[in-house]
Backbone bond lengths (Angstrom), bond angles and torsions (degrees), N, CA, C in turn:
res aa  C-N    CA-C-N  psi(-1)  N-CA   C-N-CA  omega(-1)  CA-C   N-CA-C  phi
1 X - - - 1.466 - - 1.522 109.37 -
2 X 1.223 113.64 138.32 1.445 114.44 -176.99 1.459 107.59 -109.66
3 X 1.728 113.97 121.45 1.235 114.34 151.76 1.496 133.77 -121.94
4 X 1.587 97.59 174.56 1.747 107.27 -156.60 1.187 91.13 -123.39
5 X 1.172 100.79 125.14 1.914 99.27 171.74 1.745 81.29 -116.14
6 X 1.949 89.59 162.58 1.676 89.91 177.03 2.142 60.10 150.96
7 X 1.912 71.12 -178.37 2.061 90.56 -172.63 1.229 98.42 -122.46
8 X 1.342 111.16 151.68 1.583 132.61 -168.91 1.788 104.69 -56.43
9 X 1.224 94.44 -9.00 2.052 92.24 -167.32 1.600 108.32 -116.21
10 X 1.748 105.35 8.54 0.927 113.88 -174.93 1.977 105.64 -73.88
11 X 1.014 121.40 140.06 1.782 115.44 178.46 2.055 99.87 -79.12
12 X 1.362 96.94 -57.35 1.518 87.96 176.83 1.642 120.05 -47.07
13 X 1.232 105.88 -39.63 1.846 104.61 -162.77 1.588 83.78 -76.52
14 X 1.165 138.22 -62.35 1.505 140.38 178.00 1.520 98.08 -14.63
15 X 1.588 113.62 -61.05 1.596 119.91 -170.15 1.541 113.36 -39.46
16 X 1.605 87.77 -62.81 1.916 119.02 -151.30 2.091 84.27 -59.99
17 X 1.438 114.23 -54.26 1.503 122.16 -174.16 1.764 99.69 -38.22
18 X 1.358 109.48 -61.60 1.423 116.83 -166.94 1.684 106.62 -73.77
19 X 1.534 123.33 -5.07 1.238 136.03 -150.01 1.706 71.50 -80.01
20 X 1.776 90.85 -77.63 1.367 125.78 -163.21 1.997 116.38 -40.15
21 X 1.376 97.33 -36.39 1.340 109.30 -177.81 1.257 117.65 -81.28
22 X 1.236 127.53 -36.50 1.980 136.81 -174.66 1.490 93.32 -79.16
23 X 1.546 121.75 -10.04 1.508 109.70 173.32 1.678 112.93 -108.49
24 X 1.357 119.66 9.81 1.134 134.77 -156.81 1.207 109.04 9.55
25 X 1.303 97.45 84.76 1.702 111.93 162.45 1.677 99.16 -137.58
26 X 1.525 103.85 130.64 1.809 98.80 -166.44 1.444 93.41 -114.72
27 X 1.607 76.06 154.82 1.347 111.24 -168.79 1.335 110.49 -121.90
28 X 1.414 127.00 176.77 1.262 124.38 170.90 2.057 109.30 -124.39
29 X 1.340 104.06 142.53 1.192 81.19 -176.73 1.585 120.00 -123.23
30 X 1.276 140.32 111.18 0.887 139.64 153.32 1.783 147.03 -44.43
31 X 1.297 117.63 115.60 1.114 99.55 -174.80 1.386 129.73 -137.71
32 X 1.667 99.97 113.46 1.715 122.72 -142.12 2.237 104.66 -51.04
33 X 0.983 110.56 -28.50 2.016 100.14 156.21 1.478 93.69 -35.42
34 X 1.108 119.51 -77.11 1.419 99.17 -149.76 1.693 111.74 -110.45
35 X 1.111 114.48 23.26 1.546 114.10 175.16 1.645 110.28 -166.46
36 X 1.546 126.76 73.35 1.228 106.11 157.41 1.112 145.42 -25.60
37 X 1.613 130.08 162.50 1.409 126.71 158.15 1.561 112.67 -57.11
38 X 1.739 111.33 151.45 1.376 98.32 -169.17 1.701 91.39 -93.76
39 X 1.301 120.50 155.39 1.852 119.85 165.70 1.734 104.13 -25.73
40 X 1.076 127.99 -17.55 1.668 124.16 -172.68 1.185 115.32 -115.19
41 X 1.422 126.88 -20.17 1.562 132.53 148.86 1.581 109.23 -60.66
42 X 1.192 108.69 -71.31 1.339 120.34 -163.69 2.410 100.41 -58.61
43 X 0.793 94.80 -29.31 1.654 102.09 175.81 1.798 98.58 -77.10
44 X 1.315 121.89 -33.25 1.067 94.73 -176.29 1.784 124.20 -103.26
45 X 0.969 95.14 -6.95 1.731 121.73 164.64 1.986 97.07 -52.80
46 X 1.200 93.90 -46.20 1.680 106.86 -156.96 1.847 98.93 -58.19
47 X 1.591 95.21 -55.46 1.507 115.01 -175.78 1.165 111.96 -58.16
48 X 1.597 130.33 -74.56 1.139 121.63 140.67 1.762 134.48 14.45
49 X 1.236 115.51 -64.78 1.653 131.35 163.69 1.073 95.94 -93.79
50 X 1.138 126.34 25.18 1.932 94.16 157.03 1.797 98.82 -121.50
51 X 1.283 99.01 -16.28 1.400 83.72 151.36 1.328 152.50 -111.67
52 X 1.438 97.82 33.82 1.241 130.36 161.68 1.341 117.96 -84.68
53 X 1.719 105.16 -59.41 1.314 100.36 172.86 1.431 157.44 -97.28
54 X 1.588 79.39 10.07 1.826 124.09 -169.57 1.728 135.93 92.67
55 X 1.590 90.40 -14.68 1.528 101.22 179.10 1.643 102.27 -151.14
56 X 1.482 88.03 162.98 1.732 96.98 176.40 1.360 125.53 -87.96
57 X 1.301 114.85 -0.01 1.868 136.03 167.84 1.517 96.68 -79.53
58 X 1.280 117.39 -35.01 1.828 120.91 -162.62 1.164 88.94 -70.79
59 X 1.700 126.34 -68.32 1.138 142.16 -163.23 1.477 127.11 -56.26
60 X 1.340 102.05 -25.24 1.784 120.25 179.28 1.755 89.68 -76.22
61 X 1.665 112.65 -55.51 1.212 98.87 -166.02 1.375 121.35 -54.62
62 X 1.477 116.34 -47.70 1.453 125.10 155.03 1.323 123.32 7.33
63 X 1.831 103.57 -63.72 1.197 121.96 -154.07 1.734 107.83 -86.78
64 X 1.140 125.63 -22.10 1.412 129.78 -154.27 1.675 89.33 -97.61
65 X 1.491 99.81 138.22 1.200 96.16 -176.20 1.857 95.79 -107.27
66 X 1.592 107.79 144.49 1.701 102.44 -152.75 1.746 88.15 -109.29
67 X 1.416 112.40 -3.93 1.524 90.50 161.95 1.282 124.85 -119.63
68 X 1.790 99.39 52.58 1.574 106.78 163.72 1.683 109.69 -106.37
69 X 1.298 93.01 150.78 1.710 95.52 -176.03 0.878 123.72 -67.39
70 X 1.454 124.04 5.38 1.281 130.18 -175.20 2.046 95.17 -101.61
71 X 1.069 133.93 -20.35 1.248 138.28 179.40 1.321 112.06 -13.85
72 X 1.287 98.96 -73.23 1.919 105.36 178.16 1.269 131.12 -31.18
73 X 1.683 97.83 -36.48 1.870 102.04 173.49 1.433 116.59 -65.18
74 X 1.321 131.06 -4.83 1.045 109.73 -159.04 1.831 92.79 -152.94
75 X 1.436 137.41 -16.93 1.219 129.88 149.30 1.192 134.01 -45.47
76 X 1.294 135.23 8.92 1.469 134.69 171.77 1.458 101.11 -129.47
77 X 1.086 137.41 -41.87 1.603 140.17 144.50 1.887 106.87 15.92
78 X 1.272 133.66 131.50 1.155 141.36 167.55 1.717 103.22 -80.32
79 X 1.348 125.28 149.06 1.488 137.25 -152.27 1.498 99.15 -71.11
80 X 1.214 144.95 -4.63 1.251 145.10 -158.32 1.121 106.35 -107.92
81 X 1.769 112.27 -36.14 2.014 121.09 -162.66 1.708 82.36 -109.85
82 X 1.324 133.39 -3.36 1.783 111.53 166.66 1.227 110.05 -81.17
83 X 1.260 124.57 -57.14 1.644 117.36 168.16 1.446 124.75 -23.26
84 X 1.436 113.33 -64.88 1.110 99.67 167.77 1.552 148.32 -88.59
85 X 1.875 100.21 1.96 1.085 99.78 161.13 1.436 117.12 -95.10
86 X 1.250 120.40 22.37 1.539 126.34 170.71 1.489 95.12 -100.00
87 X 1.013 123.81 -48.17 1.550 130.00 -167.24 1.945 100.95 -48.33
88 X 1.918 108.82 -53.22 0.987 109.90 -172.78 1.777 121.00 -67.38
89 X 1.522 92.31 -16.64 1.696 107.95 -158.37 1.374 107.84 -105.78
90 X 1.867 120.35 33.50 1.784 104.57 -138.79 1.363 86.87 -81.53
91 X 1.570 135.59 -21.25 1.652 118.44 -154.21 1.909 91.82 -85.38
92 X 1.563 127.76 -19.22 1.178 103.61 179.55 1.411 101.99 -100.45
93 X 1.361 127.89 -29.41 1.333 123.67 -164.27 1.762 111.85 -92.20
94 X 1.011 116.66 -18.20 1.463 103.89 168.78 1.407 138.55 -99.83
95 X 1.494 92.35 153.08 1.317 95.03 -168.77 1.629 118.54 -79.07
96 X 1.502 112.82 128.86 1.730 106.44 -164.72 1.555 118.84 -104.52
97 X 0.847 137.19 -177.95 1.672 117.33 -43.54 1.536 112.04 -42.72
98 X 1.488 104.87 149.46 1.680 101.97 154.48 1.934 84.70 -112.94
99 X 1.356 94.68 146.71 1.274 112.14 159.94 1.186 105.75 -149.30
100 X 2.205 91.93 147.23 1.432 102.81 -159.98 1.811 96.55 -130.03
101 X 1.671 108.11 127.34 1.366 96.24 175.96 1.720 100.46 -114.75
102 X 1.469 106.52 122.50 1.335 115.45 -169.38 1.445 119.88 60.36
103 X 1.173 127.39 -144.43 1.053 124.35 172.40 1.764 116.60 -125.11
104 X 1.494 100.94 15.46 1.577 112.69 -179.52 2.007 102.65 -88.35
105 X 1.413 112.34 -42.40 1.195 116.22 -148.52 1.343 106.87 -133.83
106 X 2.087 125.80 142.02 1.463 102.48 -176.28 1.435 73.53 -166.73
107 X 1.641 98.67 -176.09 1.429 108.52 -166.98 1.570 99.60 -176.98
108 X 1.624 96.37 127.14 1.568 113.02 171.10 1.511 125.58 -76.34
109 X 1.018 146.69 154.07 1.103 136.16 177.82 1.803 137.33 57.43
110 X 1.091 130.98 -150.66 1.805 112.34 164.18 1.277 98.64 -95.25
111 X 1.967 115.65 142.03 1.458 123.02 -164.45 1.340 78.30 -146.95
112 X 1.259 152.18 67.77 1.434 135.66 175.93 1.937 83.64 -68.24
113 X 0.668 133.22 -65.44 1.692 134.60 -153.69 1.552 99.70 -45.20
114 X 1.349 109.01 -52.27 1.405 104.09 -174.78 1.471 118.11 -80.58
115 X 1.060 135.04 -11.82 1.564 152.71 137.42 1.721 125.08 -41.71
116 X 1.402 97.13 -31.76 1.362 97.62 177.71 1.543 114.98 -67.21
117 X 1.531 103.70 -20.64 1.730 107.47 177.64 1.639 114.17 -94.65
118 X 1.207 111.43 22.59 1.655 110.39 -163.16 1.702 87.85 -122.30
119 X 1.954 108.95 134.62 1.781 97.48 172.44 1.724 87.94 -140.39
């Protein structure tokens, strides 16, 4: 089952929702106002992109979305204290949608390309 966390007012998650649906492949959707990632979602999202991108510094970066106003808190940060201050900060600091299919495969932001291989 594939889910999307992200917020209902988000325009991207709006996309990925309508992405996911005109291909009827369901998803579930989460939405971080009222339910963060738990420490074991959000850890496995991480893993997931890091083997995509080869490391878990790549993969954090992935995740942070750099045109939120909150950016500054956490761009000079050493790779160890962003994780978890993204983890704590996900409704300002991440970048949305994250969608997660299983726990093999996930994706920050809009990925229609990399979605096209996920059922």
């Amino acid at each position: 089952m594939i889910q999307i966390f992200g917020t209902l007012k988000n325009f991207d998650v709006k996309t990925a929702q309508r992405w996911f649906s005109e291909r009827r492949i369901p998803f579930q959707f989460v939405d971080l106002k009222e339910k963060e990632m738990s420490r074991g979602e959000f850890d496995s999202v991480v893993d997931a992109l890091s083997r995509e991108t080869g490391s878990r510094s790549d993969a954090i970066e992935e995740l942070i979305d750099k045109k939120s106003k909150d950016y500054a808190s956490i761009a000079y940060l050493d790779d160890s204290d962003k994780a978890d201050k993204l983890f704590e900060n996900q409704l300002k600091l991440l970048k949305q949608p994250v969608c997660r299919n299983g726990k093999q495969l996930a994706s920050a932001g809009l990925a229609q390309k990399k979605w096209e291989g996920w059922k």
